[in-house]
PASE-348339 format. One record per residue (C-alpha): x, y, z; residue number from 1. Coordinates in nm, 4 decimals, decimal comma. Example, Ala and Ser with C-alpha at 12.3 -4.5 7.8 and 13.67 -1.06 7.14 Angstrom:
BEGIN
<atom><u>1,2300</u><v>-0,4500</v><w>0,7800</w><resi>1</resi></atom>
<atom><u>1,3670</u><v>-0,1060</v><w>0,7140</w><resi>2</resi></atom>
//
This chain:
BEGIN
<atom><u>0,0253</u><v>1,4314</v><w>-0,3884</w><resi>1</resi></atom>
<atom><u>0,0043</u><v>1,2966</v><w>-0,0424</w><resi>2</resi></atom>
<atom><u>0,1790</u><v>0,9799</v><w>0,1101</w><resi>3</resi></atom>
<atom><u>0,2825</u><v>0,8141</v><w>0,4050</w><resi>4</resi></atom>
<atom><u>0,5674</u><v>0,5447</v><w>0,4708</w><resi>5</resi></atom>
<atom><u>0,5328</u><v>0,2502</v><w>0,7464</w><resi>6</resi></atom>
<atom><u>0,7110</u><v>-0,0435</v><w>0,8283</w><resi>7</resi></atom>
<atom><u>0,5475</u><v>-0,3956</v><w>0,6857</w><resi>8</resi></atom>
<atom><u>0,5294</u><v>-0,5648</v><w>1,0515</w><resi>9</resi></atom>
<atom><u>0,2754</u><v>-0,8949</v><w>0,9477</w><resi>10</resi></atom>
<atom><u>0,5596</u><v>-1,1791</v><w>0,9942</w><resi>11</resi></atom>
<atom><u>0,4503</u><v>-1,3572</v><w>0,6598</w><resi>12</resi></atom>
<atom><u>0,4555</u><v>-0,9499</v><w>0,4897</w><resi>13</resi></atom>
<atom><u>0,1924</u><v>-0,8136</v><w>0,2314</w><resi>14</resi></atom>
<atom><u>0,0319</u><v>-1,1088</v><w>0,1966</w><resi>15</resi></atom>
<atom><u>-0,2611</u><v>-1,2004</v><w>0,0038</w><resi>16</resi></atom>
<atom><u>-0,5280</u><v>-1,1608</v><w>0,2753</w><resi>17</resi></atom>
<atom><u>-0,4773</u><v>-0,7807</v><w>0,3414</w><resi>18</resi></atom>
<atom><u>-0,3182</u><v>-0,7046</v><w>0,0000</w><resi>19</resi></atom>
<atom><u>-0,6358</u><v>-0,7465</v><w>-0,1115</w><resi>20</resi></atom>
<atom><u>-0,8795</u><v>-0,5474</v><w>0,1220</w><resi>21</resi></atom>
<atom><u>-0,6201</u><v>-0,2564</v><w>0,0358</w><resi>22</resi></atom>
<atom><u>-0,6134</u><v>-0,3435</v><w>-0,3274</w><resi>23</resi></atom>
<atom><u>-1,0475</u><v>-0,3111</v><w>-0,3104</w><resi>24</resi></atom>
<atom><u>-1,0098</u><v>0,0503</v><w>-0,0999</w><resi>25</resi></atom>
<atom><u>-0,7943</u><v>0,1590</v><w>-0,3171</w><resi>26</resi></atom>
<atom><u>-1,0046</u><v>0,1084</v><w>-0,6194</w><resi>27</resi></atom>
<atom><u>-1,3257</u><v>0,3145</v><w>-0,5017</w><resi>28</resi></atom>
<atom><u>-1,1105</u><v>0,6054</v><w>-0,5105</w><resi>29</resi></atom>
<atom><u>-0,9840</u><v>0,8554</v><w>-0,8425</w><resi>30</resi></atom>
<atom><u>-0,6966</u><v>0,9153</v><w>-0,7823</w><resi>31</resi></atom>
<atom><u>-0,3857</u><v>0,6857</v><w>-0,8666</w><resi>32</resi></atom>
<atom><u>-0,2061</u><v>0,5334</v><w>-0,6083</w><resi>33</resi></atom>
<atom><u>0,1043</u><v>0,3481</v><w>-0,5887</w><resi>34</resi></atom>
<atom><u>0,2909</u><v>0,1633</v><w>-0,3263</w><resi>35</resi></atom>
<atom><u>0,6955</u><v>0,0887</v><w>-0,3355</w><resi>36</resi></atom>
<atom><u>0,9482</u><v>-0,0482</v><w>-0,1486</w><resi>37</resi></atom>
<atom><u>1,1967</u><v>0,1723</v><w>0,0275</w><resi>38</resi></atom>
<atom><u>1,4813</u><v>-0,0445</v><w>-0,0675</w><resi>39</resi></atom>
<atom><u>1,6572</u><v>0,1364</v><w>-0,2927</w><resi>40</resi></atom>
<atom><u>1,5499</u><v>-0,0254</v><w>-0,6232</w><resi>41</resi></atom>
<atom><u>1,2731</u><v>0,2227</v><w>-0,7394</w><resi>42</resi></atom>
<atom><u>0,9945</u><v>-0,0808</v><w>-0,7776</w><resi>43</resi></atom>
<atom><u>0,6585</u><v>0,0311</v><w>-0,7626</w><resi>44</resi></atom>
<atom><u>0,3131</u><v>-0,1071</v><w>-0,8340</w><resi>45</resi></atom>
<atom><u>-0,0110</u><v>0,0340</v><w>-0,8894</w><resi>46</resi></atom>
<atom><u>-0,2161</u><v>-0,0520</v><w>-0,5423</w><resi>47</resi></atom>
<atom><u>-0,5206</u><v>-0,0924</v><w>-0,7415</w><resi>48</resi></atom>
<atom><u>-0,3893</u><v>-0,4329</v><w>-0,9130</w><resi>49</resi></atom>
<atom><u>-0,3556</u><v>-0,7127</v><w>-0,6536</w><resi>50</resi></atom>
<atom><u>-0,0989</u><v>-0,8763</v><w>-0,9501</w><resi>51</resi></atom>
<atom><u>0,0868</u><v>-0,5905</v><w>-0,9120</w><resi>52</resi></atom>
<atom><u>0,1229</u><v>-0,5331</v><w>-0,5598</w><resi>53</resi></atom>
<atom><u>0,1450</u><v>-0,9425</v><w>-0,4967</w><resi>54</resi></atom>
<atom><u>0,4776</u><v>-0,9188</v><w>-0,7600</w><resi>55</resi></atom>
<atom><u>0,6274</u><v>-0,6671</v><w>-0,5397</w><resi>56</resi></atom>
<atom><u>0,7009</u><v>-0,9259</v><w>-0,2840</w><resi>57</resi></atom>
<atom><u>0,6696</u><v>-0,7014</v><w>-0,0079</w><resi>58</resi></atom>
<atom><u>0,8330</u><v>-0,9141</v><w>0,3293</w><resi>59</resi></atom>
<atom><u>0,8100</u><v>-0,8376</v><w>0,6946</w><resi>60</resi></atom>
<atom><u>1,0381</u><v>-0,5505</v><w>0,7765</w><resi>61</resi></atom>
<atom><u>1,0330</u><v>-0,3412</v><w>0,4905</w><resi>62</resi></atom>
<atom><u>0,9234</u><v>0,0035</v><w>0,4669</w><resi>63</resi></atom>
<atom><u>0,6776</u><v>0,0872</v><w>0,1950</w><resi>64</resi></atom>
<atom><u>0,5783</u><v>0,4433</v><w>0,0574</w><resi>65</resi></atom>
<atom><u>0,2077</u><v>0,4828</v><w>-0,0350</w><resi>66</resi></atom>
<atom><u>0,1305</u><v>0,7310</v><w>-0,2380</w><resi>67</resi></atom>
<atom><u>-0,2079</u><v>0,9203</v><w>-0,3957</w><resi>68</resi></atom>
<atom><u>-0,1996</u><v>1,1518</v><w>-0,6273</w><resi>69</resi></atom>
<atom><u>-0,5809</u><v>1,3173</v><w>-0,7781</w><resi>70</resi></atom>
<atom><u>-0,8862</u><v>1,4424</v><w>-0,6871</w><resi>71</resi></atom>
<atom><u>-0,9382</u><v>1,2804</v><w>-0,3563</w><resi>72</resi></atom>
<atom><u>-0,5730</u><v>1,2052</v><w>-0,2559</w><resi>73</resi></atom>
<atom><u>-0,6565</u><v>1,2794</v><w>0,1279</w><resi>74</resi></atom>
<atom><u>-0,9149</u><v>1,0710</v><w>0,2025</w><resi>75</resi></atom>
<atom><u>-0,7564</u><v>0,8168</v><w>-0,0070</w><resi>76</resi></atom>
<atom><u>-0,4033</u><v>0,8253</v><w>0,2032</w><resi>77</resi></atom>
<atom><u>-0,5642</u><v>0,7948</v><w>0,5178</w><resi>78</resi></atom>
<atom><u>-0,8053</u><v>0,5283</v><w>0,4178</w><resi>79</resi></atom>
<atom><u>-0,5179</u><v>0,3028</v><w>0,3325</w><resi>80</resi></atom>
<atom><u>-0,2887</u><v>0,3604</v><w>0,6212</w><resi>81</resi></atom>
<atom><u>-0,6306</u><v>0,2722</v><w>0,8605</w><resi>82</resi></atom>
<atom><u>-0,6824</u><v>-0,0105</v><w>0,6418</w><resi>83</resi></atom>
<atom><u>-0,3633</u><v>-0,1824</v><w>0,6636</w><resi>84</resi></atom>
<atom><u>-0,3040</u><v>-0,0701</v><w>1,0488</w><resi>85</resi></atom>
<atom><u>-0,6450</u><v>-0,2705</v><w>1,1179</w><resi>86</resi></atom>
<atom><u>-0,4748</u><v>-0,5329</v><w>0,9414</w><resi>87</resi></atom>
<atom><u>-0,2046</u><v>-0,5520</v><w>1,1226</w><resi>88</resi></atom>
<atom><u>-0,0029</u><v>-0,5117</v><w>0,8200</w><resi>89</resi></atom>
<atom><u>0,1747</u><v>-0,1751</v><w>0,9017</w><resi>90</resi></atom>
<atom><u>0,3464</u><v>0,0017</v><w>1,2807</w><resi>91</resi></atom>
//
């Protein structure tokens, strides 16, 4: 299992726009990964269902938790932290 925490810095949050260019990375890979927020009330979502991560509600400030767990967990970790840095999503 790998994983990486960062700091949602995008004013508006996860929004729709990059949500979904990390929702479409995440699905090329096999392994399952999940993103949560770090506030203390255990709510995850699968990262490969934009539903999912769009119901999390993620707003600016808040520290998520990626995490990939499978066959190609490293590649898949770093792929999504580039992705949403690009995006200006994450610090």
């Amino acid at each position: 299992m790998k994983q990486f925490n960062a700091v949602v810095i995008d004013p508006v949050g996860l929004h729709a726009r990059p949500a979904t260019e990390a929702v479409r990375a995440a699905s090329k890979f096999k392994c399952s990964v999940t993103v949560a927020k770090a506030d203390g009330t255990g709510r995850t979502a699968n990262m490969k269902s934009i539903m999912a991560v769009m119901g999390l509600g993620i707003p600016t400030q808040t520290e998520i938790t990626i995490t990939c767990d499978g066959e190609d967990e490293e590649t898949a970790v770093a792929a999504l932290e580039t992705i949403l840095r690009e995006q200006k999503v994450i610090a």
